[in-house]
N, C-alpha and C positions, 0 to 999 in steps of 0.2 A: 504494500500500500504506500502510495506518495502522495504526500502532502505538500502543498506549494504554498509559503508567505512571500507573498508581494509587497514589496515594500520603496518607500520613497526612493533612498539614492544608495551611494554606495555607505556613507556613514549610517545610514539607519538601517542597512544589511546586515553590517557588521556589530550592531548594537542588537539585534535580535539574534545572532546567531552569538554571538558571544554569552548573550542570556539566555539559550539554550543548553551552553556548553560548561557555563557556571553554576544553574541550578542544579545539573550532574553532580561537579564537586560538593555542593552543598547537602544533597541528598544521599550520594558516596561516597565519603573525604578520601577512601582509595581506589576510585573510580583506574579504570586504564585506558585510556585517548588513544586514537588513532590520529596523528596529525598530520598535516599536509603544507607544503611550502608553495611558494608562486606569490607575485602579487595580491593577490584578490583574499586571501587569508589576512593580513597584517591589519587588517585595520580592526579586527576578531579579535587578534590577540594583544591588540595595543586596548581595546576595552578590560581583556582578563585583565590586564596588569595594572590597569584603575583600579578595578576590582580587588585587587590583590591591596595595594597602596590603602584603600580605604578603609580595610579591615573585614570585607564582604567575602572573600576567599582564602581558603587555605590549600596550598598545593604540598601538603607535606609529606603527605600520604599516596600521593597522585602520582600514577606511573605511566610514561608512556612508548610506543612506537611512530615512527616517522616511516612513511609510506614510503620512502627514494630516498638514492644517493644515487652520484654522477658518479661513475666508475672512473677512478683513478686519484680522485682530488682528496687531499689530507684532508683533516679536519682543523686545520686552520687556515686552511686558503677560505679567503672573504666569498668564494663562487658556491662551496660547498653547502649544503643543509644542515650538517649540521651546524655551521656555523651563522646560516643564517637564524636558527630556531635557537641559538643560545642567544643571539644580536634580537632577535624580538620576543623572545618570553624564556628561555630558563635562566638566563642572568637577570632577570629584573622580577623574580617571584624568588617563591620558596622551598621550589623545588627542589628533592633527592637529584642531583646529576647520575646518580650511581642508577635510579630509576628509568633512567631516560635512554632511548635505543633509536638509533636512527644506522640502516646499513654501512656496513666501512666499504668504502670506495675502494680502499688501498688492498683490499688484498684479489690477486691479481689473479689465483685459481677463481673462476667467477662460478663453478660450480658449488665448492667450498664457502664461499661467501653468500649462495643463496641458500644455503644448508643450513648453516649458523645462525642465520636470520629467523628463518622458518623454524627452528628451535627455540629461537628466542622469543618470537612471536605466541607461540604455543605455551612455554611456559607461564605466559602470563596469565591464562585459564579462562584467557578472550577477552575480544576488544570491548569493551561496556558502547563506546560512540565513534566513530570514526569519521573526521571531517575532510570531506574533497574536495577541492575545485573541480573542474572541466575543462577539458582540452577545446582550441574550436574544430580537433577533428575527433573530439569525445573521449580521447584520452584522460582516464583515470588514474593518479598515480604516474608512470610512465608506462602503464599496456597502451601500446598502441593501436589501432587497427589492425586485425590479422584475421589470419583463416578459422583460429580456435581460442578459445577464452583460454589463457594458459592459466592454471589453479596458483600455485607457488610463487614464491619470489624467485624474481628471475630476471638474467643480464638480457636487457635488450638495446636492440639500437635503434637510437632515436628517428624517428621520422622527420625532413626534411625542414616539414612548417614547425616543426619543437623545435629544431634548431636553429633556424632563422627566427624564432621567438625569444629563443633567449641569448639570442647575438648581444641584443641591445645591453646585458649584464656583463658582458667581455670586453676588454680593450682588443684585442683583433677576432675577426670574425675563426678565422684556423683556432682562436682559441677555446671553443665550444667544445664540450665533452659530444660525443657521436654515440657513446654507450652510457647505461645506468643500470644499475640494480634497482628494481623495484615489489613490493609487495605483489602478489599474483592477486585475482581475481576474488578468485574462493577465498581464499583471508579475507579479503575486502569484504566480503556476502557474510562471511561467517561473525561481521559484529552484530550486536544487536540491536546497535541502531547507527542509522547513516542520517550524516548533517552533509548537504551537498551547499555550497555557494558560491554564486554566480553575479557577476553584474555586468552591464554593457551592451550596447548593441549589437559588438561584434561576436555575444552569445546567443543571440537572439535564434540564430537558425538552430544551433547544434542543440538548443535547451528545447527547439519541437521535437526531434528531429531521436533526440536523447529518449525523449519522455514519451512520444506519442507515436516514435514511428516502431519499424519493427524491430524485433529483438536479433542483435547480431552483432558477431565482434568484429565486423567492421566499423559499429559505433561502440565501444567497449563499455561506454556509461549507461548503453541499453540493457544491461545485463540488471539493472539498478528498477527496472518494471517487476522482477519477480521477489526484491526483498521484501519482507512483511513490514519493515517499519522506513520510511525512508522520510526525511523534512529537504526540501529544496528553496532555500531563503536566496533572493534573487531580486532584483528592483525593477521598476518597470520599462528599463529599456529591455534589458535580458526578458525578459516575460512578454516583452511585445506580441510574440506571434503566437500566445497561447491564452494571451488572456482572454477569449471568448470559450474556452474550455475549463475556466477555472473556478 
């Protein structure tokens, strides 16, 4: 089942999807997050961190997973996830770092490295929420388009428009990771509940397209019409082509 909040702009997306992802903590102080990096997340997690400042949150307890890393990049290169997700919320809360798991880039058997994840993943005893963005060719995560929903975490390489998207974050374009390790599919299904967020116009097509067209891992966010619990917070450019269905 998906549910859609439509909402003013891109600050008042991120203020209800943050307030979806706070009242978790509040309700399970050792709730386990599935988190997701990209632009369109930050403005979510610059709300927790009010949250946090204010005394309305406590992340003490709170453990989480991070959907991607770019295969190859330390965890101190400014490019990486992990260091983007310490640079916008485990360094400015109060979070266990020892709790926190985001795939290592650097280890270079990528079979191994999506092994370990997927271990890691599992001993947490499942994701409680899992928040995504959207790709505009429906990549979740980094699954891209392909022939089969791959289940595991797994080394793929990135598709063309993913890498000319995130050119704009590199000083040379040759400087883009072309591979990543990413959470598979079935993890992603197997939380219990999915927070998707979207804004912009240039989601507009992929969020019908996602949600209403047919199911197939050509659009890999299609897979997201058969979980039971799914919230899709998104503003009204992104929802443009669907708000008569809604």
């Amino acid at each position: 089942m998906i549910r859609f909040i439509c909402t003013k702009d891109y600050d008042d997306m991120s203020r209800k999807a943050a307030n979806i992802i706070g009242s978790l903590i509040v309700s399970k102080p050792n709730c386990v997050l599935g988190l997701a990096t990209g632009s369109t997340p930050i403005g979510a997690y610059a709300r927790l961190v009010e949250g946090y400042e204010n005394g309305d949150l406590d992340f003490s307890a709170v453990k989480s997973v991070n959907l991607d890393e770019y295969r190859g990049l330390t965890h101190d290169n400014d490019q990486s996830y992990y260091y983007f997700m310490n640079h916008h919320l485990f360094s400015k809360v109060n979070i266990d770092k020892n709790n926190t798991y985001v795939p290592d880039g650097t280890i270079a058997d990528a079979e191994e490295a999506c092994k370990q994840y997927d271990e890691i993943v599992a001993s947490m005893g499942g994701v409680d929420l899992q928040l995504l963005g959207m790709g505009h060719n429906g990549h979740i995560g980094f699954n891209e388009p392909n022939d089969v929903f791959v289940k595991g975490t797994n080394c793929v390489n990135l598709a063309q428009s993913t890498i000319d998207a995130n050119a704009r974050f590199f000083e040379k374009k040759e400087d883009v990771p072309t591979q990543a390790y990413t959470m598979g599919i079935q993890t992603i299904m197997n939380a219990k509940k999915i927070l998707v967020v979207v804004n912009g116009e240039g989601k507009a097509d992929i969020v019908e397209k996602a949600f209403f067209g047919d199911v197939t891992p050509q659009v890999p966010a299609s897979i997201l019409q058969f979980h039971p619990d799914v919230i899709v917070v998104g503003d009204e450019a992104a929802f443009s082509k669907i708000k008569n269905r809604l």
